[in-house]
FIZAPA-191010 format. One record per residue: x, y, z of N, C-alpha, C, O in turn; residue in three letters. Coordinates in steps of 0.02 Angstrom, whole numbers, padded with zeros to 5 digits, always signed. Layout:
XYZXYZXYZXYZALA...
END
This chain:
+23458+09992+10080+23423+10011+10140+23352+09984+10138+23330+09960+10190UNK+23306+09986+10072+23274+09960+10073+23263+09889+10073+23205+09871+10081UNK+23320+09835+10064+23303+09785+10096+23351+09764+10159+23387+09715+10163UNK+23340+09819+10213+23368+09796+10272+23288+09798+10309+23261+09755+10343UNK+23260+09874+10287+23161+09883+10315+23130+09836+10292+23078+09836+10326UNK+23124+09774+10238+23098+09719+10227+23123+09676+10267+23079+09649+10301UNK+23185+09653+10277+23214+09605+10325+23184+09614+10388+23150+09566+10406UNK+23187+09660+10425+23149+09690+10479+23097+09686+10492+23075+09671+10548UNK+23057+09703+10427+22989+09692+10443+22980+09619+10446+22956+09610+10502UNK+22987+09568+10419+22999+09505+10406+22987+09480+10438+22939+09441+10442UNK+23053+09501+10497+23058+09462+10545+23031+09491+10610+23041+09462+10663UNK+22991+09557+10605+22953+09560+10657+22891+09514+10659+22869+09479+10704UNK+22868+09527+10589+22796+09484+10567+22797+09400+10587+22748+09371+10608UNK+22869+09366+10575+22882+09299+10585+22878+09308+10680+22840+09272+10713UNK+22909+09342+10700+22916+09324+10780+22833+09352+10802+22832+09347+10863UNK+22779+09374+10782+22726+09377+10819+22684+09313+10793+22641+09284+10826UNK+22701+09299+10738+22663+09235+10709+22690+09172+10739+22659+09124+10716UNK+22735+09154+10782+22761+09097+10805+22752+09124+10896+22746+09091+10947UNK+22755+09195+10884+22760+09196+10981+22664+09169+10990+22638+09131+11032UNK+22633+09206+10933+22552+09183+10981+22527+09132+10961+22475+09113+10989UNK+22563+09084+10893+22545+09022+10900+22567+08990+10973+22535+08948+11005UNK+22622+09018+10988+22636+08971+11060+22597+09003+11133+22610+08984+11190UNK+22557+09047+11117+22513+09057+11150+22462+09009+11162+22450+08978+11214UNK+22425+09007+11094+22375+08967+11077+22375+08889+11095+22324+08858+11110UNK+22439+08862+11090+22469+08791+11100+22476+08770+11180+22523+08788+11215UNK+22432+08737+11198+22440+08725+11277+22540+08689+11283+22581+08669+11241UNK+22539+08699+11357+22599+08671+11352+22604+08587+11374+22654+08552+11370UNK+22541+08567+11396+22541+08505+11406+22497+08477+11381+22442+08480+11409UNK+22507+08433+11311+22437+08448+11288+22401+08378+11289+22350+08373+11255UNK+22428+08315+11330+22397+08275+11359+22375+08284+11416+22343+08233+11428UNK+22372+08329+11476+22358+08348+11527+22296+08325+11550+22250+08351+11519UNK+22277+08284+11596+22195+08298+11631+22150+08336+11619+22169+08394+11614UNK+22092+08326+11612+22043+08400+11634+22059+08392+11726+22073+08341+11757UNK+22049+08478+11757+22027+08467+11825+21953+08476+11839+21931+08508+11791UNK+21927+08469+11862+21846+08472+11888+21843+08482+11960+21886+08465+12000UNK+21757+08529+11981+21747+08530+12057+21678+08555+12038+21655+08578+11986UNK+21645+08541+12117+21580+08562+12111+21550+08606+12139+21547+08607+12200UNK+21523+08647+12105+21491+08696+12136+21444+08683+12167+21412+08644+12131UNK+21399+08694+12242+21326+08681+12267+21304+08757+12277+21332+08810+12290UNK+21204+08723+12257+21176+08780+12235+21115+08774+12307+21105+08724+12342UNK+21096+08815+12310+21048+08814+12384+21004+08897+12396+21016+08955+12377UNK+20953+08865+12436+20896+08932+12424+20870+08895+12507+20891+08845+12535UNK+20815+08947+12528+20790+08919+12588+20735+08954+12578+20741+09006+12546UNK+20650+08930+12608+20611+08973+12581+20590+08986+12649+20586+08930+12674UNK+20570+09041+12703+20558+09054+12756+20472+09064+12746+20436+09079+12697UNK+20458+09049+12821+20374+09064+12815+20361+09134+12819+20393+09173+12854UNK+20308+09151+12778+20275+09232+12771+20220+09237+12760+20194+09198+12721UNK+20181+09291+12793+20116+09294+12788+20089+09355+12780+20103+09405+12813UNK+20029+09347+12712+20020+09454+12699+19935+09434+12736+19914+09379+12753UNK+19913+09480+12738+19864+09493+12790+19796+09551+12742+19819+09605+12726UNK+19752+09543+12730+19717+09592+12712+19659+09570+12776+19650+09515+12802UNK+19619+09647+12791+19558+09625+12819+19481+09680+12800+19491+09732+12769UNK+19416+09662+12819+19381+09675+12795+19340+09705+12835+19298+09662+12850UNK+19322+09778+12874+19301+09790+12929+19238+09777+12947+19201+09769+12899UNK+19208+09773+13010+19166+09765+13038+19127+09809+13039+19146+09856+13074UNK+19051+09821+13002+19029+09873+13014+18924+09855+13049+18874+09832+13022UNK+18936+09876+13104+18857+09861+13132+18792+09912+13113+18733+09897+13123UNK+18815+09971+13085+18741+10008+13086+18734+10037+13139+18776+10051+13181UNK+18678+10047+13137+18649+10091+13193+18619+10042+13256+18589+09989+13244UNK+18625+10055+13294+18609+09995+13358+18538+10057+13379+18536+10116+13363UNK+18496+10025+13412+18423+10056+13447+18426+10022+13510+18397+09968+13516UNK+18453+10045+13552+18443+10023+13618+18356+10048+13665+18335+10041+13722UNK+18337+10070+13621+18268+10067+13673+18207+10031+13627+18160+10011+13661UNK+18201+10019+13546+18160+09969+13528+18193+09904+13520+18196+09860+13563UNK+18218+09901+13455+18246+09846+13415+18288+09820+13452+18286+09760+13461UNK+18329+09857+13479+18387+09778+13515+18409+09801+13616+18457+09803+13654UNK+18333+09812+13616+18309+09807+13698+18301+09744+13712+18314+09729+13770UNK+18281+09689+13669+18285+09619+13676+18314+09581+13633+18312+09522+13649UNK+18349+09596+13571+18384+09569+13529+18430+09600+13505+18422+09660+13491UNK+18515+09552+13490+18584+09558+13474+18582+09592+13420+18539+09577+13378UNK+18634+09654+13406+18636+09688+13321+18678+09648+13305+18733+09655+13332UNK+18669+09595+13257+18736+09560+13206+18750+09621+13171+18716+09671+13162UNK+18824+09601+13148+18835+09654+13107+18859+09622+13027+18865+09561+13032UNK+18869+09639+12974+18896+09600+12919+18945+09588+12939+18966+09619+12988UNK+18984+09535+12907+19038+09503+12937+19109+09521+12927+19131+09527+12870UNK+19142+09529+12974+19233+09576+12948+19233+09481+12908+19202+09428+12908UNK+19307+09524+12873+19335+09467+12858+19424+09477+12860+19454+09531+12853UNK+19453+09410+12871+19538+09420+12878+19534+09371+12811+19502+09321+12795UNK+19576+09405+12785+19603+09359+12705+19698+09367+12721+19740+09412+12731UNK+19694+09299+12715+19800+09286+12759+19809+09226+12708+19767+09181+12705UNK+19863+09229+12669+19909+09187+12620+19977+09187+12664+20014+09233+12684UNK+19978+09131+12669+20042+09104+12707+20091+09054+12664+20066+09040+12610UNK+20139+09032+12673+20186+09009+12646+20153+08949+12631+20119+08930+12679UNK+20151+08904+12575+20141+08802+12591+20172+08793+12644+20222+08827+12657UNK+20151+08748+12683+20200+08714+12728+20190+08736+12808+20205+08701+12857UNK+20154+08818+12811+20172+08848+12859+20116+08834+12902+20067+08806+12877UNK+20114+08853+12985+20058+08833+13006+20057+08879+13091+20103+08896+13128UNK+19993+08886+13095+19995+08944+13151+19918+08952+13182+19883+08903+13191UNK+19897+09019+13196+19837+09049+13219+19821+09122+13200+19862+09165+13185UNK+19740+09132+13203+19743+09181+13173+19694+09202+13252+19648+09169+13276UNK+19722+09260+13277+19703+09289+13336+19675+09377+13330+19694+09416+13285UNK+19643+09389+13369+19611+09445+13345+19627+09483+13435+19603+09444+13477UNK+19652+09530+13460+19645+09559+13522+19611+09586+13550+19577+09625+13516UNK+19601+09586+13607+19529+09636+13631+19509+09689+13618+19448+09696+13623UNK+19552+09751+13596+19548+09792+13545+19555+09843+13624+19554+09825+13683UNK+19562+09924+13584+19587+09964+13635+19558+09975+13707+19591+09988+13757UNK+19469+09966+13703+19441+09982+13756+19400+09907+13775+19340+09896+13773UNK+19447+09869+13790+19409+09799+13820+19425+09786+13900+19470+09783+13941UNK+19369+09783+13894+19367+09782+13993+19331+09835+14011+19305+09831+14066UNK+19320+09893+13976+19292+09969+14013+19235+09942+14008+19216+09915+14060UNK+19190+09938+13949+19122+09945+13961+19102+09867+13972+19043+09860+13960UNK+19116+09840+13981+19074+09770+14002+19112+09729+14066+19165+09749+14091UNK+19089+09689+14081+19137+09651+14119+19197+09584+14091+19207+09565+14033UNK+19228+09562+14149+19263+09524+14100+19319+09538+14073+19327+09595+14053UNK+19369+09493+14066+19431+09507+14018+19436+09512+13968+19464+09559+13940UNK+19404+09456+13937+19370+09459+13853+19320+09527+13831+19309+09532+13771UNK+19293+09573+13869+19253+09589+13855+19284+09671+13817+19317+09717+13841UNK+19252+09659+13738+19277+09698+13688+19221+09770+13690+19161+09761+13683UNK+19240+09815+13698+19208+09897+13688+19228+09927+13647+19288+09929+13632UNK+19162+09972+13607+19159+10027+13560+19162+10090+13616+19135+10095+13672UNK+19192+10123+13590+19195+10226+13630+19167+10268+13586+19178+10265+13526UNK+19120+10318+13622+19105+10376+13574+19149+10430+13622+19162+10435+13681UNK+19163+10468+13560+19185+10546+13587+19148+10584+13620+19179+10626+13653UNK+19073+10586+13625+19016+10614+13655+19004+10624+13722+19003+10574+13759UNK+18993+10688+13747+19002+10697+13835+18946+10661+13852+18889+10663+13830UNK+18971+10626+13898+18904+10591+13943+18888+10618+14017+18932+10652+14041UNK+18849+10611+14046+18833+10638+14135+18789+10596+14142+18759+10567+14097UNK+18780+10591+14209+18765+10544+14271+18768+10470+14254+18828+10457+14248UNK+18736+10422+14244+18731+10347+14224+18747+10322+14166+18750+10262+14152UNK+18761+10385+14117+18757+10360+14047+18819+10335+14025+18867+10363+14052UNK+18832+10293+13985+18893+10283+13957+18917+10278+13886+18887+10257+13837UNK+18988+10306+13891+19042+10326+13837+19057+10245+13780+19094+10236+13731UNK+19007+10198+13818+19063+10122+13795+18981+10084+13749+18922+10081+13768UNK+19004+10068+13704+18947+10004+13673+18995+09932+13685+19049+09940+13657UNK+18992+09888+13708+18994+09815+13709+18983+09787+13652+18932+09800+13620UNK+19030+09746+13630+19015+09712+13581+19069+09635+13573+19127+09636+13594UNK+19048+09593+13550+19101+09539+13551+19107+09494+13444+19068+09486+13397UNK+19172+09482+13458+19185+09450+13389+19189+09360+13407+19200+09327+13457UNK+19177+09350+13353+19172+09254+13347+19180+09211+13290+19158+09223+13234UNK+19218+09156+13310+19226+09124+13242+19181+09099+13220+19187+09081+13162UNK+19120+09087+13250+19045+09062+13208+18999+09106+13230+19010+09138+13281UNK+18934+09113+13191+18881+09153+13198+18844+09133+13244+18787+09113+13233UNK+18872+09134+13306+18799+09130+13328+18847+09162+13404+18898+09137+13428UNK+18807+09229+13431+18838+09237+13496+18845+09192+13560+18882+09214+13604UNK+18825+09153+13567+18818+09124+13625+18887+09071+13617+18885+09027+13660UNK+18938+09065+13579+19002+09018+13559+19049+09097+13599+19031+09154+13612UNK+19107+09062+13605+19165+09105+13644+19168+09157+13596+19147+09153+13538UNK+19201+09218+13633+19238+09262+13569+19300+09238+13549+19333+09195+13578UNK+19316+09270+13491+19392+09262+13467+19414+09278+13490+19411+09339+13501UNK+19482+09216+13533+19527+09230+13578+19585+09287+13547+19586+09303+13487UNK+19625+09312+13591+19671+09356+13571+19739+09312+13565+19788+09348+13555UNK+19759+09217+13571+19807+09187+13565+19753+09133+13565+19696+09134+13588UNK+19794+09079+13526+19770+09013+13526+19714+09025+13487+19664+08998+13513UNK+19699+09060+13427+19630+09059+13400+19635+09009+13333+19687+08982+13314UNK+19576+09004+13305+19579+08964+13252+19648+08940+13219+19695+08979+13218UNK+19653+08885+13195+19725+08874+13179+19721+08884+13096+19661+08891+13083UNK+19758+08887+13039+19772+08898+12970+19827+08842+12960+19862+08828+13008UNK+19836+08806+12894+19883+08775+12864+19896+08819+12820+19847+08836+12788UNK+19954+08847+12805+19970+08885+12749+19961+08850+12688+19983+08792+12688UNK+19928+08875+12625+19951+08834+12548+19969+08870+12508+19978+08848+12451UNK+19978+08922+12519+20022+08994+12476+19967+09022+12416+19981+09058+12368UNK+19902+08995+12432+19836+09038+12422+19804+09073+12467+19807+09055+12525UNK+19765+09132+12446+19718+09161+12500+19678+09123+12531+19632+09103+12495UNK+19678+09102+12589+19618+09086+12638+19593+09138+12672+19624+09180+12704UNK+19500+09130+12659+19476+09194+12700+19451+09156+12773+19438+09096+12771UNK+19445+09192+12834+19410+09183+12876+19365+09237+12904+19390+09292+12913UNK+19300+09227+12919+19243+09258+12926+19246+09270+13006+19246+09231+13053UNK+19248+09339+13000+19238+09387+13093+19171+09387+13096+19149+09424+13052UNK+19112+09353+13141+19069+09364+13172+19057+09428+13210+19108+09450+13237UNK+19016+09454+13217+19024+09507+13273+18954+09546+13314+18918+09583+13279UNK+18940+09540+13369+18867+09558+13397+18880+09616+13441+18929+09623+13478UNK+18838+09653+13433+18816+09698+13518+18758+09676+13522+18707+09672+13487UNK+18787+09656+13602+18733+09626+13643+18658+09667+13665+18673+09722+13687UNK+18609+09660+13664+18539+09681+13675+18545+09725+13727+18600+09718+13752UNK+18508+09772+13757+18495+09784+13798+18546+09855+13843+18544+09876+13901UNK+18579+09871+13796+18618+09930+13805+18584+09991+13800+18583+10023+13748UNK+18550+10013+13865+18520+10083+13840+18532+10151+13901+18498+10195+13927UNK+18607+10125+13902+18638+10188+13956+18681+10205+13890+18719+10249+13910UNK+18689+10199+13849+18722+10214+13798+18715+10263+13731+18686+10256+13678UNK+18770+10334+13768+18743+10404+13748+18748+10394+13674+18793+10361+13648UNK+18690+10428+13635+18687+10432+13556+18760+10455+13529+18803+10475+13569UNK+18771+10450+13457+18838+10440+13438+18870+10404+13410+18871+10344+13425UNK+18904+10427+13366+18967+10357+13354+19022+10329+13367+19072+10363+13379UNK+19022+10259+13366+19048+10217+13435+19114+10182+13386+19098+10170+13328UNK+19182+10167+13406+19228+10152+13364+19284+10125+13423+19300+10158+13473UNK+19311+10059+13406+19363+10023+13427+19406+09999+13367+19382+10001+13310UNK+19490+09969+13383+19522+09957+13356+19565+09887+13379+19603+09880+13427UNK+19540+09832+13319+19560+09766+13333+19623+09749+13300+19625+09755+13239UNK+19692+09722+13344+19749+09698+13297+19729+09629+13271+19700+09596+13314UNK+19733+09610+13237+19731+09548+13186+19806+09498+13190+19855+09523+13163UNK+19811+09444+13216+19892+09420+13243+19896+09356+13204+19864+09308+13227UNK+19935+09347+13141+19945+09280+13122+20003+09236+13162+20059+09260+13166UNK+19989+09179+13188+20068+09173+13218+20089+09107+13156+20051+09075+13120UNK+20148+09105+13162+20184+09067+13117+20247+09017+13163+20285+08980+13132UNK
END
């Protein structure tokens, strides 16, 4: 009996040693390689991050200091990294209260919260520009300065004046809100 469990074992051990050599053994073993190609692809779309730097004027004196002369204010700034390649405008809008206190379509206003009566007014005037000096257009709200993207920060410098001579304009602090528009 004991050598029928050796025979057995034997020949189980022989049939796994010849079944997975013929595993291992292609069955055609001059055969071709086959080959194909894979394609690899990416697309890089234009994008643009936006930081900006607000506009801040001080205190305006409408009955000494700027009864005859403009308050510059330090200068906002827009800092916009755009894609290489990309190319557009950088537009600034009239901001919430443009048109109330001045004339004009372009014409950009500060609001105070402060009650006013009879002649006085709620609005400071003020205008933004791509160069320092007021008497050049304001920054349009489309079609403004153009940018080439190079996928570094470029800054551009907000000008910004209230005009002289505002002295219906109740004491207070005066605050508007400008969208900043890169187009691409």
């Amino acid at each position: 009996m004991n050598f029928k469990q050796n025979s057995v074992k034997l020949a189980i051990a022989a049939g796994l040693v010849i079944g997975s050599a013929g595993l291992t053994v292609p069955a055609f073993a001059d055969a071709p390689a086959v080959t194909g190609q894979m394609n690899v692809s990416a697309r890089i779309g234009v994008a643009c991050s936006l930081i900006t730097v607000d506009i801040a004027f001080g205190e305006y004196d409408a009955v000494v200091e700027n009864k005859t002369k403009d308050l510059r204010s330090d200068s906002g700034k827009i800092k916009q990294t755009c894609t290489i390649g990309s190319a557009g405008t950088v537009n600034i809008d009239a901001g919430k209260h443009h048109a109330v206190g001045g004339a004009g379509v372009a014409s950009r206003a500060m609001k105070t919260l402060e009650a006013i009566t009879g002649d006085q007014k709620a609005y400071l005037d003020y205008s933004v520009h791509v160069a320092d000096d007021i008497s050049t257009g304001d920054w349009p709200a489309s079609g403004g300065p153009a940018y080439t993207g190079t996928g570094a920060e470029q800054i551009s410098t907000v000008y910004a004046f209230v005009p002289q001579g505002q002295n219906k304009a109740v004491k207070g602090a005066y605050t508007d809100e400008l969208l900043i528009t890169i187009t691409y």
